[in-house]
C-alpha positions as CSV (number, residue, x, y, z in Angstrom):
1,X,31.5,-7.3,3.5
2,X,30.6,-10.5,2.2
3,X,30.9,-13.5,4.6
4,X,32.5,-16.5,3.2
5,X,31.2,-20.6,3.0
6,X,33.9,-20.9,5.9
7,X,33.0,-18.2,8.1
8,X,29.2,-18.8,7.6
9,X,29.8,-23.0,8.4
10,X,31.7,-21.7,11.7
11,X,28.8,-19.5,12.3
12,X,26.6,-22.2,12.3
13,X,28.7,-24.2,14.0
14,X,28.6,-21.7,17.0
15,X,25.0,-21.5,16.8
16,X,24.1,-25.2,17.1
17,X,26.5,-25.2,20.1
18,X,24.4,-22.8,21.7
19,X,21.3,-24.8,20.5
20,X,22.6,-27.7,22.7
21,X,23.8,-25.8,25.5
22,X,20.2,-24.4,25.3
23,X,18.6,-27.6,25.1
24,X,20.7,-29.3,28.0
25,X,19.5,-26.3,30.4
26,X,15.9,-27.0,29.0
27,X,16.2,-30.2,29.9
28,X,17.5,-30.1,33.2
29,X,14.7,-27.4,34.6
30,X,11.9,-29.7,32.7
31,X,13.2,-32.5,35.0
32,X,12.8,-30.2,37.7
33,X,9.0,-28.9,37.3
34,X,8.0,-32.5,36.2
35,X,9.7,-33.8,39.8
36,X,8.2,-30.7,41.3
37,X,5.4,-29.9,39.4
38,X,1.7,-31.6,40.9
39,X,0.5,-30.6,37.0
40,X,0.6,-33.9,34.6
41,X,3.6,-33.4,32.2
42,X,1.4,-33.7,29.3
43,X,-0.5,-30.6,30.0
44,X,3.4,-28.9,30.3
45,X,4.4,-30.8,27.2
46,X,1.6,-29.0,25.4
47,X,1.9,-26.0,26.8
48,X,5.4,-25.5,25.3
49,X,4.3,-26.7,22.1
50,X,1.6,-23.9,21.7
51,X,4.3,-21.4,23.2
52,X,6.5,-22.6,20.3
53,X,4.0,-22.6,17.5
54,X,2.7,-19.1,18.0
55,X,6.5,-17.5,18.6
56,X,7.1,-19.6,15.3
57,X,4.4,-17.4,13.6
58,X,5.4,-14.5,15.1
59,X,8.7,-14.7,13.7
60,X,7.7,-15.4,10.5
61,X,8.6,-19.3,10.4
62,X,6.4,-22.3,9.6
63,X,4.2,-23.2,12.8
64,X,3.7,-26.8,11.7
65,X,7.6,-27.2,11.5
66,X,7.9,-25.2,14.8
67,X,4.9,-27.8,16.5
68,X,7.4,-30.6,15.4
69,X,10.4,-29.5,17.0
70,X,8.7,-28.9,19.9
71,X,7.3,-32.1,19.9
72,X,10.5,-33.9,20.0
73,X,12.4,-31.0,22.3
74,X,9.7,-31.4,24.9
75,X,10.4,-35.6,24.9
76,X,14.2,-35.0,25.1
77,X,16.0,-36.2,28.4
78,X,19.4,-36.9,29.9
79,X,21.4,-40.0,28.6
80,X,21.3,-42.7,31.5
């Protein structure tokens, strides 16, 4: 069965929800290990990146588009 423009757009919709709820959790235990953590947050940052570009390639996506995101989801923090 075909799925509709609708149906695919609430699809989505449900994913990027759980993109968020994903990246608020992320967030929250970064803040943790960097309060914790004795290891300079760069080294972390970076760490994630490389995680991120070689799961990229592994599941068949672009690793310099992967790197990016990472980039910017590992310099993501709470509101004040």
């Amino acid at each position: 069965m075909m799925t509709t423009v609708s149906e695919a757009q609430e699809q989505l919709e449900k994913v990027d929800r759980q993109i968020l709820t994903l990246l608020d959790e992320r967030v929250s235990l970064m803040e943790e290990v960097r309060d914790q953590s004795e290891s300079d947050p760069r080294e972390l940052e970076e760490e994630a990146v490389s995680f991120w570009a070689e799961e990229a390639t592994d599941r068949g996506l672009d690793e310099t588009d992967a790197e990016k995101i990472a980039r910017m989801v590992v310099k993501l923090r709470k509101a004040a």
